[in-house]
Each structure stands twice: as structure tokens, then as C-alpha cells.
C-alpha positions in Angstrom: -0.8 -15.0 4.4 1.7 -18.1 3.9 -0.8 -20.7 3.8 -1.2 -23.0 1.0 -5.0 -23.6 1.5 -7.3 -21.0 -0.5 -9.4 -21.1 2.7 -7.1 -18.5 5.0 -6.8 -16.2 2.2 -10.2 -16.2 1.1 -11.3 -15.6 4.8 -8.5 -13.3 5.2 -10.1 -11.1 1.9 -13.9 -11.6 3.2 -12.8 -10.2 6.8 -11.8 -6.8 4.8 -14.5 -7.1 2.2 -15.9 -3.7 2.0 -13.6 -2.1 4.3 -12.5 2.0 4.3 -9.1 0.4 3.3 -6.8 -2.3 3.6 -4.2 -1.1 5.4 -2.7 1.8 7.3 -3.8 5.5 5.3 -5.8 8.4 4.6 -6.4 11.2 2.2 -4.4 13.4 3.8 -1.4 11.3 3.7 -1.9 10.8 -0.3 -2.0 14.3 -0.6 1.0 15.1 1.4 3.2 12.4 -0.6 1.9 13.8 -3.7 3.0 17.4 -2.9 6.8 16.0 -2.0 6.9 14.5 -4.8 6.5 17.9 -6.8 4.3 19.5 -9.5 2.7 16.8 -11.9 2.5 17.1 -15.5 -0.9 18.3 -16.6 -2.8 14.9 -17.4 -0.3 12.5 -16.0 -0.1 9.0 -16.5 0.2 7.5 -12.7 0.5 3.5 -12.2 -1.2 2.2 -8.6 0.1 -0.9 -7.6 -2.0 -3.1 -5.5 -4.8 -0.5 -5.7 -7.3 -2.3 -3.7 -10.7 -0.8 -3.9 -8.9 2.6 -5.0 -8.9 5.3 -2.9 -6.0 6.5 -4.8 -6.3 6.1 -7.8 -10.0 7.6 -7.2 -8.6 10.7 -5.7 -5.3 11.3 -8.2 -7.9 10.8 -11.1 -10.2 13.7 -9.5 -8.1 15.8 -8.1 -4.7 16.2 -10.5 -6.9 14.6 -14.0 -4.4 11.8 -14.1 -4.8 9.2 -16.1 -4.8 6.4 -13.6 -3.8 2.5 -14.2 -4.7 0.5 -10.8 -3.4 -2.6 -10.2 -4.8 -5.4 -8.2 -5.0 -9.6 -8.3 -8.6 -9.2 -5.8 -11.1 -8.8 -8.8 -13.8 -7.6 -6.3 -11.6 -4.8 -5.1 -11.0 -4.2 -8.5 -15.1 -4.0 -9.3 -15.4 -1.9 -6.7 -13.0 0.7 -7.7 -15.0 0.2 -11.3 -18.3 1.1 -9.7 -16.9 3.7 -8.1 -15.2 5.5 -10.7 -18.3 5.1 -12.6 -20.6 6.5 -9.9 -18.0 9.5 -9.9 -17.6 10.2 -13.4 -14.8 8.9 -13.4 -14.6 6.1 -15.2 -12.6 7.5 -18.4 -9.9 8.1 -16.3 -9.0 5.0 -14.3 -8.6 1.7 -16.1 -8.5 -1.3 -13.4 -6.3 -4.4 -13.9 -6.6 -8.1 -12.3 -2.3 -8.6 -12.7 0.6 -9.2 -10.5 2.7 -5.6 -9.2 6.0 -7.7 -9.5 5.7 -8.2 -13.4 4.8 -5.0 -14.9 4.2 -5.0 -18.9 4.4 -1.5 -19.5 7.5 0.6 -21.5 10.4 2.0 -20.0 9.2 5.6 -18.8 5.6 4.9 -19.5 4.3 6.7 -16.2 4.9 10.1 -14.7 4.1 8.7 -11.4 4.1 5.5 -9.9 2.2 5.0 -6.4 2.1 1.8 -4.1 0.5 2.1 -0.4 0.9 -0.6 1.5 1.4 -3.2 -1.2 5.4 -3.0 -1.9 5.4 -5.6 1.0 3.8 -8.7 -1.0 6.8 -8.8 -3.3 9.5 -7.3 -0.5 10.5 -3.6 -1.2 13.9 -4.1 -2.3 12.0 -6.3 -5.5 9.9 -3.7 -6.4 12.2 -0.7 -6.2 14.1 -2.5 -8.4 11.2 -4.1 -10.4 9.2 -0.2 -10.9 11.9 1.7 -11.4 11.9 1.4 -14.9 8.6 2.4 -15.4 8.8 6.2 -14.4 9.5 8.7 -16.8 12.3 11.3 -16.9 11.5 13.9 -13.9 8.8 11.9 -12.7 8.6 10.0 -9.1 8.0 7.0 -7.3 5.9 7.0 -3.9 5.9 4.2 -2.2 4.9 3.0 1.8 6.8 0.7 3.6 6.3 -0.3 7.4 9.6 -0.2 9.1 11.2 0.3 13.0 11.3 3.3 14.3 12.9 2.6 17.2 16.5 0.9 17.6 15.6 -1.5 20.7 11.8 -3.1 19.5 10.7 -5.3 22.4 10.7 -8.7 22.0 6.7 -9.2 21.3 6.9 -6.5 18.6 10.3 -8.0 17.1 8.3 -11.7 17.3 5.3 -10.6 15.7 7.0 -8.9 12.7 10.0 -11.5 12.0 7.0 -14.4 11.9 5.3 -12.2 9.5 7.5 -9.6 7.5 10.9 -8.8 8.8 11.4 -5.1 9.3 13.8 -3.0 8.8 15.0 1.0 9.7 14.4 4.0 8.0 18.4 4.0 7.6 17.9 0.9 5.6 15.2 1.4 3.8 17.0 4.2 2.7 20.2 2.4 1.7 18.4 0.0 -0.3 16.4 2.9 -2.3 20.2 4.7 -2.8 21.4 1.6 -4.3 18.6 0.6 -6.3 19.4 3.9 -7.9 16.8 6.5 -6.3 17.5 9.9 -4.6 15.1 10.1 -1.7 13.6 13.5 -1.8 11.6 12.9 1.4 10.4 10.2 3.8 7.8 10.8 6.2 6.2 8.7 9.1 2.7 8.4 8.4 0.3 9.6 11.3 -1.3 7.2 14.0 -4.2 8.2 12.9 -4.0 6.8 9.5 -3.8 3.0 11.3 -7.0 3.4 13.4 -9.8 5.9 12.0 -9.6 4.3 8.6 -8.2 0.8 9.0 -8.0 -1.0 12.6 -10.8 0.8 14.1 -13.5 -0.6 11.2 -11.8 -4.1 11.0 -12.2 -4.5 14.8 -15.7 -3.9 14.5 -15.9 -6.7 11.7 -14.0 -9.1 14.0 -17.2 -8.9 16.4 -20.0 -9.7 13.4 -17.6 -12.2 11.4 -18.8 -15.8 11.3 -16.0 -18.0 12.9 -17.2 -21.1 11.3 -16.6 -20.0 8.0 -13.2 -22.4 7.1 -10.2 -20.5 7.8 -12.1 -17.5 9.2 -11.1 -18.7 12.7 -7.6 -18.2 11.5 -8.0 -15.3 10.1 -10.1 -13.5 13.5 -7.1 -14.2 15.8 -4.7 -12.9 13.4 -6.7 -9.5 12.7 -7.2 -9.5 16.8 -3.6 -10.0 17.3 -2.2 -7.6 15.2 -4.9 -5.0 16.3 -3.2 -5.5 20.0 0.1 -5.6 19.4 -0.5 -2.0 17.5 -2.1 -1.0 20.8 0.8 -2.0 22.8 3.4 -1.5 20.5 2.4 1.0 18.1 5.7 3.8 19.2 8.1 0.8 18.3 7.3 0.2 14.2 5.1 2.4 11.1 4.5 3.1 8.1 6.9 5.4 6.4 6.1 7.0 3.0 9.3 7.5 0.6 9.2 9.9 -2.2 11.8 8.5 -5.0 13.4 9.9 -8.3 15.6 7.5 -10.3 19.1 8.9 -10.1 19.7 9.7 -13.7 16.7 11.1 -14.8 
């Protein structure tokens, strides 16, 4: 959102209140970065950056017994991930934080992992490979998603769509910027169609039908939801998500 007005973002957030997720994922994907990334240590200390309601941090605190710190400035997406961690049993091992991704207060080397799924975009990926990079301990990784081209001719409504709203770039770059931020890339991986739909669009379209366009700024925020939804229909083989796995260079 670029609007000054509270009212688009607030409709924007109550459009996804309560949603599977927030943006293109699954398990399965999380998993499959994870295991690129390498073995863990055996409690490790993992940062999420914009965690949302923390599917994530949620499964990386069940399933490797990390110690998880996830990251958000939506306080209810941070309550739920509370509730749910709680419900889980859980809660000793995820502490949830209401502060910005692009101004981290941690040590140098203070995590063994450092995760962000579709969030590197709010502060453009270039900033926080640079910005994060600090944070990871020696031998330890950085996986992070970033929606990019994947084809070298997009067509003009895709190219449109994406300049107006965050201008893409290739896999090629994306990998050039991570090289000279000072990352290796050990891998980078498209993430599946299905990861957009069965989780994401598919539940949000469903909320555009029930959603209350009277609501200020909700009217906004319906044609933008339906807009995007369609231009992934139509568009979809042209642009996706692609998740990097990153070590800094001299650790």
C-alpha cells in the first residue's frame, strides 16, 4: 500500500484478517528451504522477519526446537501467533515482536538462521540483504523469498501491474545483488503454483465475496485483491516467488 490514509491499509489488513497466510507459501516449501539450507544447530536461534500470524516460526519451533524470534508491525497477527503457540505448547519457544524488519537490534551473529517469506519486499530486497546480514552467525544461513520474472519478455499487463506496484526483477539479478551484498547462494528455487492458490489466493477470493465494500477504503482494497487475483490467472507463467538460500561469504 502507498496510501497516506490509514483507511486502505487498515482495509487492506481486515481483508486478510484471519487468513491461511498472507502471501504466496506452504509447509512444504518451508521445509524444502530449510533442508537447502543444511543441518541446524541443535536448539537454534532463528529470526522471522515479518512473521505474520506465524506459520513459520510455529513450525521451525516444533519441528527443529528452535528458539524462534518473529517479527511483525500487525499486533493482531502477532496475537495470533501468541495464541497459537500457546495452544501448541509452544509458547516458550517463540517470543513475538511488534518492530520494524529494516532496523534489527540484535548482535552481530546473534541467530543461526534468519528466515523472511514474503516480507523482504516492504523494505526492497537489496535493503535487507544488506540490513540482515549481520545478524547470522558463522555457518549459519539466510532464507529469504522474493517474487521476481521468470520469463525474459513479461507482457505488457504483467510488466504494468508490477512496475505500479513493486518493480521486478530476474533471478540473474536477484542473484547479482545477493553476490555483492556478500552471500554465496547455495540454492534458489521457484516456489510451486500451488503455494499462491491453495493457501493464499484461493481463501482471499472467497473473502472478496463476504467483505463489506462500504467499509472506508475497503472498496479500494476489493479491486486490488480482485486484480491481482486475475492477473495471476492470466499471467501467472510470466513472474513467482523464488526462495534463496544465502551464506555470508566469509563465514
Amino acid at each position: 500500500m502507498t496510501e497516506s490514509s490509514d483507511a486502505p491499509m487498515a482495509a487492506f489488513l481486515a481483508l486478510h484478517a484471519d487468513l491461511p497466510r498472507q502471501g504466496p507459501g506452504s509447509a512444504q516449501t518451508t521445509r524444502r528451504l530449510l533442508g537447502l539450507a543444511g543441518p541446524l544447530p541443535a536448539r537454534p536461534r532463528v529470526l522471522d522477519l515479518g512473521c505474520g500470524p506465524g506459520r513459520s516460526a510455529l513450525l521451525l519451533a516444533a519441528e527443529t526446537g528452535a528458539r524462534v524470534t518473529a517479527v511483525d508491525t500487525h499486533q493482531p497477527f502477532l496475537d495470533t501467533l501468541t495464541a497459537a503457540a500457546a495452544r501448541d505448547g509452544l509458547q516458550e519457544r517463540i517470543t513475538a515482536e511488534n518492530r520494524s524488519m529494516d532496523d534489527p537490534p540484535w548482535p552481530d551473529g546473534h541467530f543461526d538462521l534468519v528466515l523472511s517469506e514474503g516480507a523482504a519486499y516492504i523494505i526492497g530486497f537489496d535493503r535487507a540483504l544488506r540490513s540482515w546480514r549481520r545478524l547470522i552467525a558463522p555457518g549459519g544461513t539466510l532464507v529469504v523469498t522474493e517474487c521476481e520474472w521468470i520469463t525474459s519478455a513479461p507482457s505488457p499487463e504483467a510488466r504494468a501491474f508490477w512496475d505500479a506496484a513493486y518493480p521486478l526483477r530476474t533471478r540473474r539479478e536477484n542473484t547479482a545483488l545477493a553476490e555483492a551484498a556478500g552471500y554465496r547462494v547455495l540454492a534458489a528455487r521457484t516456489q510451486p503454483e500451488s503455494d499462491w492458490w491453495t493457501e493464499y489466493y484461493d481463501p482471499l477470493a472467497a473473502r472478496t465475496e463476504t467483505a463489506d465494500p462500504s467499509v472506508p477504503g475497503m472498496a479500494e482494497a476489493l479491486a486490488g485483491a480482485r486484480a491481482e487475483i486475475a492477473l495471476r490467472r492470466d499471467h501467472g507463467g510470466e513472474y513467482g516467488y523464488t526462495g534463496y538460500v544465502l551464506r555470508p561469504r566469509d563465514r
